[in-house]
C-alpha positions as CSV (number, residue, x, y, z in Angstrom):
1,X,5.4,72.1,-22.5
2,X,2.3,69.9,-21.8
3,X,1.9,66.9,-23.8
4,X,-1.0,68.5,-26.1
5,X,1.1,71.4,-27.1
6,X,4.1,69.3,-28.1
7,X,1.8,67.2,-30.3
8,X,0.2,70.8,-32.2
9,X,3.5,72.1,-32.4
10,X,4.5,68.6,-34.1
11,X,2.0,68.7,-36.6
12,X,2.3,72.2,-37.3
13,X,6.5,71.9,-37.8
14,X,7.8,67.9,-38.2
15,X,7.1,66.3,-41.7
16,X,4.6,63.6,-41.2
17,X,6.3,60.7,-41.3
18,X,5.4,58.7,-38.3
19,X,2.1,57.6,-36.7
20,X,2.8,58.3,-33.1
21,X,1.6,57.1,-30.1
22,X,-0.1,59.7,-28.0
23,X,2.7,60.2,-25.1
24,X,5.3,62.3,-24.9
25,X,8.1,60.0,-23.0
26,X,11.0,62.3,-20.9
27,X,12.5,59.6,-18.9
28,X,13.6,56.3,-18.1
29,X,15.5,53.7,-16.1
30,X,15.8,50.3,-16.7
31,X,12.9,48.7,-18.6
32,X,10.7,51.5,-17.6
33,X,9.6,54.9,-18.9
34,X,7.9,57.9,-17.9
35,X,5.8,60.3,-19.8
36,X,5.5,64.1,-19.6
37,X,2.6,63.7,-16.8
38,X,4.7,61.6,-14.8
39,X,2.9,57.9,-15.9
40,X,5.1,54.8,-15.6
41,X,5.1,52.3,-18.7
42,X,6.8,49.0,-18.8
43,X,9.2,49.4,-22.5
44,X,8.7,46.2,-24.5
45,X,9.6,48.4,-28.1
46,X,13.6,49.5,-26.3
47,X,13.6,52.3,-29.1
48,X,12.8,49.5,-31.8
49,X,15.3,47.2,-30.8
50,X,17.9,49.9,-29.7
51,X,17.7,50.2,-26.0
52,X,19.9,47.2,-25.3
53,X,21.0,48.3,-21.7
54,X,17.6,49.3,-21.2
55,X,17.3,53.2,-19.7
56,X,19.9,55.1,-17.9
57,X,22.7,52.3,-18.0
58,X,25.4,54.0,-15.3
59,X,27.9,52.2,-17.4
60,X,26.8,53.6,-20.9
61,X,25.5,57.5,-19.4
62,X,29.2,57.7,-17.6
63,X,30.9,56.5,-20.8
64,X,29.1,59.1,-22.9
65,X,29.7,62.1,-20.6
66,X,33.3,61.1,-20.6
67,X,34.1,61.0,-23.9
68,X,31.7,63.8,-24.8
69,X,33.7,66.3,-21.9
70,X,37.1,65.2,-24.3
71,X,36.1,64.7,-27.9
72,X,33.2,64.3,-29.7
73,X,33.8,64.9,-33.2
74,X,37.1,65.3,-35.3
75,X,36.1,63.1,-39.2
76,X,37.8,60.8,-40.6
77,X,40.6,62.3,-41.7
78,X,42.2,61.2,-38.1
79,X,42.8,58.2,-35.9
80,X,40.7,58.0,-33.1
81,X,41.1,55.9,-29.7
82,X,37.1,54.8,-29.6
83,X,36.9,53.5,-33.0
84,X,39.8,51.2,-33.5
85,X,39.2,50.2,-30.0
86,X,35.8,49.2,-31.2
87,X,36.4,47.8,-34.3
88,X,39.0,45.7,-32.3
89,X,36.6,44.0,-29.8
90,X,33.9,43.7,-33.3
91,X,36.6,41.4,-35.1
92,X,37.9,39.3,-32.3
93,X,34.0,38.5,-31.6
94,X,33.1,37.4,-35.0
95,X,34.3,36.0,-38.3
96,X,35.0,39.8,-39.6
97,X,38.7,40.7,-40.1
98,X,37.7,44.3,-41.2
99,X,34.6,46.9,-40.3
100,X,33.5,50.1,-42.2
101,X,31.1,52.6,-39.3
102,X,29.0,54.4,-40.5
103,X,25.4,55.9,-38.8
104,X,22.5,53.8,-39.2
105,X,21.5,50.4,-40.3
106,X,20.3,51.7,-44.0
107,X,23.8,53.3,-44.0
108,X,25.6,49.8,-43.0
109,X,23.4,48.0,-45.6
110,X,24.4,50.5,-48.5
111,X,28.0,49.9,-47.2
112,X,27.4,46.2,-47.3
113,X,26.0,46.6,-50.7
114,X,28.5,48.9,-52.4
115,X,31.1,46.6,-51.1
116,X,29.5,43.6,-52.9
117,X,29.5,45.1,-56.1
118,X,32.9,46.7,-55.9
119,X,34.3,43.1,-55.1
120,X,32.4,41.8,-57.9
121,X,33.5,44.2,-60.4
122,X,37.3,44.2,-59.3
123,X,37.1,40.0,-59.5
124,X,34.5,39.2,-62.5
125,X,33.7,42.1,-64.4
126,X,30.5,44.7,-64.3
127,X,28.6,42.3,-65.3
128,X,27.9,40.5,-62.3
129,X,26.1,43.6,-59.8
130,X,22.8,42.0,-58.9
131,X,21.8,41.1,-55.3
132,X,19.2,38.8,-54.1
133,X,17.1,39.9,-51.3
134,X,14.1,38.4,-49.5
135,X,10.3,39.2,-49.9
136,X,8.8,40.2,-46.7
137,X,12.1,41.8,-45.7
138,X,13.3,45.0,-44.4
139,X,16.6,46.7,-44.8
140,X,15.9,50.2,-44.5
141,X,14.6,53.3,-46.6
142,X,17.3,55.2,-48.3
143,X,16.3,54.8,-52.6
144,X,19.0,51.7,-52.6
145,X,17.3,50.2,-49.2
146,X,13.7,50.5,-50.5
147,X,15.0,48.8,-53.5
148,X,16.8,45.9,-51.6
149,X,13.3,45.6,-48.8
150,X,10.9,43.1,-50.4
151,X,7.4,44.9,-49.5
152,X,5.8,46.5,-52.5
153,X,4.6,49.2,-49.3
154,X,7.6,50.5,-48.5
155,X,8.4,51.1,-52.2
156,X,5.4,52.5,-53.8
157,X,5.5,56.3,-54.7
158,X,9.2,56.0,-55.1
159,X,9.6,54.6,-58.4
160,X,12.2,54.2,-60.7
161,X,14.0,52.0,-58.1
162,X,17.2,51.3,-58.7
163,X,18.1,48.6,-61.1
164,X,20.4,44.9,-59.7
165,X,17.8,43.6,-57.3
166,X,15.3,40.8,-56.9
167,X,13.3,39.0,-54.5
168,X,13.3,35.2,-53.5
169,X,10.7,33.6,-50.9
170,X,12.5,33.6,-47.5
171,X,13.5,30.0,-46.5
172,X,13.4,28.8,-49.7
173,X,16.3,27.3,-51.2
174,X,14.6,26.1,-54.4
175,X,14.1,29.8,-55.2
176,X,17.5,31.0,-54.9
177,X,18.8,28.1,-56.9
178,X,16.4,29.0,-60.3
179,X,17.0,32.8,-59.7
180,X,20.8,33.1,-59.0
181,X,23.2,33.9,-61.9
182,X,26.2,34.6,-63.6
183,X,24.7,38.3,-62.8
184,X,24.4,37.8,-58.9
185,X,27.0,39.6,-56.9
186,X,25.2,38.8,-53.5
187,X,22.4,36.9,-51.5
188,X,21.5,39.8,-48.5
189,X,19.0,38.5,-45.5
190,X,18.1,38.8,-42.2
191,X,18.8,35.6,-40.1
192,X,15.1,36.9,-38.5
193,X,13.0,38.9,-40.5
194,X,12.3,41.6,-37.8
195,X,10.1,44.3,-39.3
196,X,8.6,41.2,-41.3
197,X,6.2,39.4,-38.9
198,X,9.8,37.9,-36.7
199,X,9.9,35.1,-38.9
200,X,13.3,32.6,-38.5
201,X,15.6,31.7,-40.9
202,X,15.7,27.8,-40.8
203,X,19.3,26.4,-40.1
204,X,19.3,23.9,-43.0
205,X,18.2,26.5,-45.3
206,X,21.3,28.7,-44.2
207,X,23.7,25.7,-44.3
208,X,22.7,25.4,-48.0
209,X,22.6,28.9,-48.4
210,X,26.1,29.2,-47.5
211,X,27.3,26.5,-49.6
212,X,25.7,27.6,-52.5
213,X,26.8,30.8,-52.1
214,X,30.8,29.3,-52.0
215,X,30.2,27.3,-55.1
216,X,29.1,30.0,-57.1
217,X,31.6,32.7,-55.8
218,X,28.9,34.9,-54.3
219,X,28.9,36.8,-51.5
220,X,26.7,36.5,-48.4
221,X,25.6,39.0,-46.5
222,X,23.7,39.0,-43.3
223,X,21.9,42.2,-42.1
224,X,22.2,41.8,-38.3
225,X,20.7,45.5,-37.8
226,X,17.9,44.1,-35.5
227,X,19.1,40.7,-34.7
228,X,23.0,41.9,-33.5
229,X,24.2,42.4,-30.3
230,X,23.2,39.9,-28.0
231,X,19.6,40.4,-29.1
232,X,18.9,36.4,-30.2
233,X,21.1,35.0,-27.2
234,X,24.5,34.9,-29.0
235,X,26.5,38.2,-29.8
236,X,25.3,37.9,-33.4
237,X,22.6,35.7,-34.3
238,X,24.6,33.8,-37.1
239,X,26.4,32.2,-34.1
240,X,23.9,29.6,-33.2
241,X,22.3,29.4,-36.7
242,X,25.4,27.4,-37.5
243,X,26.7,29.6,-40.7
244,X,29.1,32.4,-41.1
245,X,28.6,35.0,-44.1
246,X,30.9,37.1,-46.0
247,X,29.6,40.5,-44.7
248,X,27.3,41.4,-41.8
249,X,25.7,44.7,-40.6
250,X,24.8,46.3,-37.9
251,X,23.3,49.1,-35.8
252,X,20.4,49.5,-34.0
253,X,21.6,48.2,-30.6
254,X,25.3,48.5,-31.1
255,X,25.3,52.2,-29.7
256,X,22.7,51.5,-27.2
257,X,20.8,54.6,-28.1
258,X,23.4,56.5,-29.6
259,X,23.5,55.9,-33.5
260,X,26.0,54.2,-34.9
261,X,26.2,51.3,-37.8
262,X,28.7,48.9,-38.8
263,X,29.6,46.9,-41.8
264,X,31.7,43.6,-41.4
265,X,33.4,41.9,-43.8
266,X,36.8,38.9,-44.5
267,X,39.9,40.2,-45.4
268,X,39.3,39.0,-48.9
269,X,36.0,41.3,-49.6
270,X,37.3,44.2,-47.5
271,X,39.8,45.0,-49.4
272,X,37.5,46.1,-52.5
273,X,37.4,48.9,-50.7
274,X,40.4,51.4,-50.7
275,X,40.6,55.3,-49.5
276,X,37.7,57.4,-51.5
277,X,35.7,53.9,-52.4
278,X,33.4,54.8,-49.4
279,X,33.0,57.0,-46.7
280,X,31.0,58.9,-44.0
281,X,31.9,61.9,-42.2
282,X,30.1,60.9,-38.8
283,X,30.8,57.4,-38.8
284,X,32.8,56.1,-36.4
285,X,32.8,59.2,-34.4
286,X,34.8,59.2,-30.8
287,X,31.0,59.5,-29.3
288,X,29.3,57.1,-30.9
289,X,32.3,54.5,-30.7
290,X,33.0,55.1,-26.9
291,X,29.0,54.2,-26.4
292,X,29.3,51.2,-28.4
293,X,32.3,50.2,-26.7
294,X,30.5,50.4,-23.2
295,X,27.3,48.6,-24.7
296,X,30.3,45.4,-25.6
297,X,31.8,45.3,-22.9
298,X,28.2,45.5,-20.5
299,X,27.8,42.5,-22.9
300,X,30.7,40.5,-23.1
301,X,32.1,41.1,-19.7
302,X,28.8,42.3,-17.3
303,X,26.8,39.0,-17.4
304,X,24.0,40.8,-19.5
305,X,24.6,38.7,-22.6
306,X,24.6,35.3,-20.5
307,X,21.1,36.3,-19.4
308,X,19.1,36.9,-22.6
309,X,18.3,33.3,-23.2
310,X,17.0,32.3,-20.5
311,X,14.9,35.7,-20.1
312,X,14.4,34.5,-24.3
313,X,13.2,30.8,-23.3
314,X,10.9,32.8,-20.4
315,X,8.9,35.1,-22.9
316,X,8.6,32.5,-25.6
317,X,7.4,30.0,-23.0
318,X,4.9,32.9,-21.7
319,X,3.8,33.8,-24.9
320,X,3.1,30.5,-25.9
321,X,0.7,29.6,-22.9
322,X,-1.2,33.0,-23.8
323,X,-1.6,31.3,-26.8
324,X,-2.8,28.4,-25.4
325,X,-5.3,30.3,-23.7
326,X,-6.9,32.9,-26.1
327,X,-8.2,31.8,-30.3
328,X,-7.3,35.2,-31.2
329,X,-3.5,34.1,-31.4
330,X,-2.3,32.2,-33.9
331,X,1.1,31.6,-33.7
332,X,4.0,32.6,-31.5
333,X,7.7,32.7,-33.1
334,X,11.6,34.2,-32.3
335,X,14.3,33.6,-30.8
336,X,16.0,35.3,-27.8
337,X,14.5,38.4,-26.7
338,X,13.0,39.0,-30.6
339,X,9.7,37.7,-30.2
340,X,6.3,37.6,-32.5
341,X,2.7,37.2,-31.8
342,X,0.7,36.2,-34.9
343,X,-3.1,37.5,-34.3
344,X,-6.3,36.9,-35.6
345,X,-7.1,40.7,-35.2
346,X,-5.8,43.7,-36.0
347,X,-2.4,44.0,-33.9
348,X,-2.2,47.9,-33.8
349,X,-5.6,47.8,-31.5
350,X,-3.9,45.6,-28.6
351,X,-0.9,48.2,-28.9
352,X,-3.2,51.1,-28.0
353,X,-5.1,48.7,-25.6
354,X,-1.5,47.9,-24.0
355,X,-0.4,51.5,-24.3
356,X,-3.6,52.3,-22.3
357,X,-2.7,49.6,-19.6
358,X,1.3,51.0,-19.1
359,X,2.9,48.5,-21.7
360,X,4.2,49.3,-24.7
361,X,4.4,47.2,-27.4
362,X,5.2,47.1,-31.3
363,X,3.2,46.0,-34.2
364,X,5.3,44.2,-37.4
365,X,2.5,44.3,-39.9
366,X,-1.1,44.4,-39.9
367,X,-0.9,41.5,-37.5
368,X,1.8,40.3,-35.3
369,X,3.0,42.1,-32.2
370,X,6.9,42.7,-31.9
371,X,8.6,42.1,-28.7
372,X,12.1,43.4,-28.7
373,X,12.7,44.8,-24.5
374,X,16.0,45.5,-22.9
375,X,18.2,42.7,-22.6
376,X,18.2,43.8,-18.8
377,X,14.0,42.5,-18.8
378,X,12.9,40.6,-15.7
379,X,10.9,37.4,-15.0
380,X,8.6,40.0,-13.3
381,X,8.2,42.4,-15.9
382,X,7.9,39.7,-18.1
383,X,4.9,38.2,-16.3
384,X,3.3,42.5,-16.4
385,X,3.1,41.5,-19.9
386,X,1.5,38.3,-20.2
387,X,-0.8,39.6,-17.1
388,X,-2.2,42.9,-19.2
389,X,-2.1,40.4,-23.4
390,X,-4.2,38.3,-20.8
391,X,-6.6,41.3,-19.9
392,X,-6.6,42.7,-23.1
393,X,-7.2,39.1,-24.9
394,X,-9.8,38.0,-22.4
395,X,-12.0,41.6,-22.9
């Protein structure tokens, strides 16, 4: 089907919730893709920060054919070999003692939220339900998630939201100190506000964070859905920012491609949740946990995680001398391979510039380009980049 007739039959039969680029992609290996008339394009989006393994992994394809030749699919009401093995190598390789799977990173943050209240309820009472999320962030668009997101965008036309949630400035301790309560059952943030602008969560802010979330018995919960998984340089991005929280989430890159969301929590908050509190029907599947497994051990044990700094330190340092060279940027900020350009102009014309040029790239906002590759990227494909911004900011 040529490209043009997939997009008519699109329009005529998808809802029309996404503002697509005009490719239809059909392949890819590594950091590359292909579209349907056969033209190459260097991947600097990895399926939104999914694609950790890049394209075609032999190590992730072999493990899903395997699994999917012997099981795919059985619920919950089983054991299965994948997902304990999973949630084994998850707990040994974190604070966690205890993990919930579920299918997406809106699903993991509901899980995370649900299990905040629950414990609240069981230890203080139902008066204390309310959670504290960020302006600016993003935690994903179920009713609950659009509630938790601060961005009055991803709210409006959805109204009543649901009631328990409000908003601090991110990296702002002040804040959090007026607004928390004897009502507040949780403080939820990214450690980088991805969909955001890539913005960092300060490590003094987090120490305090965490120590004021101790003194006042609440809970604190890090939403790891983009930052996860080696994508920062660490395994989970909490790891170098010095602090620990109560419950974490994740998805995104956990399954490589295949979805799949966790939820992480101590021993002491897990256990609010008891058969029937929660559940999913696809979570956890034997698919879905054998690709995850594959995607931890490419990770922990292949040498892929051990390269993402210093491929992390490489784009920064890139990035920062394109700034250097063009006005039109304003500000470069990350950490890892999770990277933002700050613009002066708008940022979804140099993604159609770029996607004209064989790059792709991601706009966060009206104005700051997302870079979120494989973690397999080269020093080469890295410098394809900078080579086409430099094009692109020079015209």
């Amino acid at each position: 089907m040529p490209t043009q007739d997939l997009k008519d039959n699109a329009a005529k039969y998808l809802m029309q919730t996404y503002m697509r680029q005009p490719i239809s992609i059909v392949r890819g290996h590594g950091a590359k893709v292909y579209d349907m008339e056969g033209r190459e394009y260097l991947d600097f989006v990895g399926g939104i920060a999914v694609n950790l393994l890049g394209h075609g992994h032999p190590d992730l394809v072999q493990a899903i054919q395997q699994q999917a030749a012997q099981l795919i699919h059985v619920s919950n009401l089983y054991y299965t070999e994948p997902q304990v093995t999973l949630a084994k190598i998850l707990v040994e390789h974190s604070f966690a003692d205890r993990v919930f799977f579920c299918n997406s990173g809106a699903e993991a943050n509901e899980a995370a939220i649900k299990l905040a209240r629950r414990y609240a309820h069981m230890k203080y009472g139902e008066s204390r339900f309310e959670i504290i999320t960020m302006k600016n962030s993003f935690h994903g668009r179920t009713l609950a998630m659009i509630t938790a997101t601060g961005q009055d965008k991803v709210q409006k036309g959805f109204e009543p939201l649901m009631p328990g949630f409000s908003y601090a400035p991110f990296n702002d301790m002040a804040a959090i100190e007026a607004m928390a309560g004897e009502r507040t059952a949780g403080i939820m943030l990214e450690p980088v506000q991805g969909e955001g602008g890539v913005h960092v969560a300060g490590r003094e802010y987090l120490t305090r964070l965490r120590e004021f979330c101790t003194a006042h018995n609440i809970l604190l919960i890090f939403d790891e859905v983009q930052t996860g998984m080696g994508r920062t340089g660490t395994l989970f991005a909490y790891e170098q920012l010095g602090v620990a929280p109560d419950i974490m989430t994740l998805a995104k890159g956990l399954g490589g491609g295949v979805p799949i969301g966790a939820c992480l929590a101590k021993e002491s908050v897990a256990a609010a949740f008891s058969p029937g509190a929660h559940a999913s029907t696809f979570g956890g599947n034997p698919l879905a946990c054998a690709a995850a497994v594959a995607v931890c051990r490419a990770l922990l044990e292949g040498q892929v995680l051990d390269r993402v700094k210093p491929m992390g330190d490489y784009l920064a340092k890139a990035l920062t001398e394109c700034k250097a060279r063009h006005h039109v940027v304003r500000d470069v900020r990350g950490i890892g391979l999770l990277q933002g350009m700050e613009l002066d102009i708008d940022a979804k014309t140099v993604v159609a510039e770029a996607l004209s040029r064989g790059v792709l790239i991601n706009a966060a906002g009206e104005r700051v380009l997302r870079f979120v590759p494989p973690l397999v990227i080269t020093t080469q494909e890295i410098d394809q980049l900078i080579d086409t911004l430099n094009a692109i900011f020079t015209r």
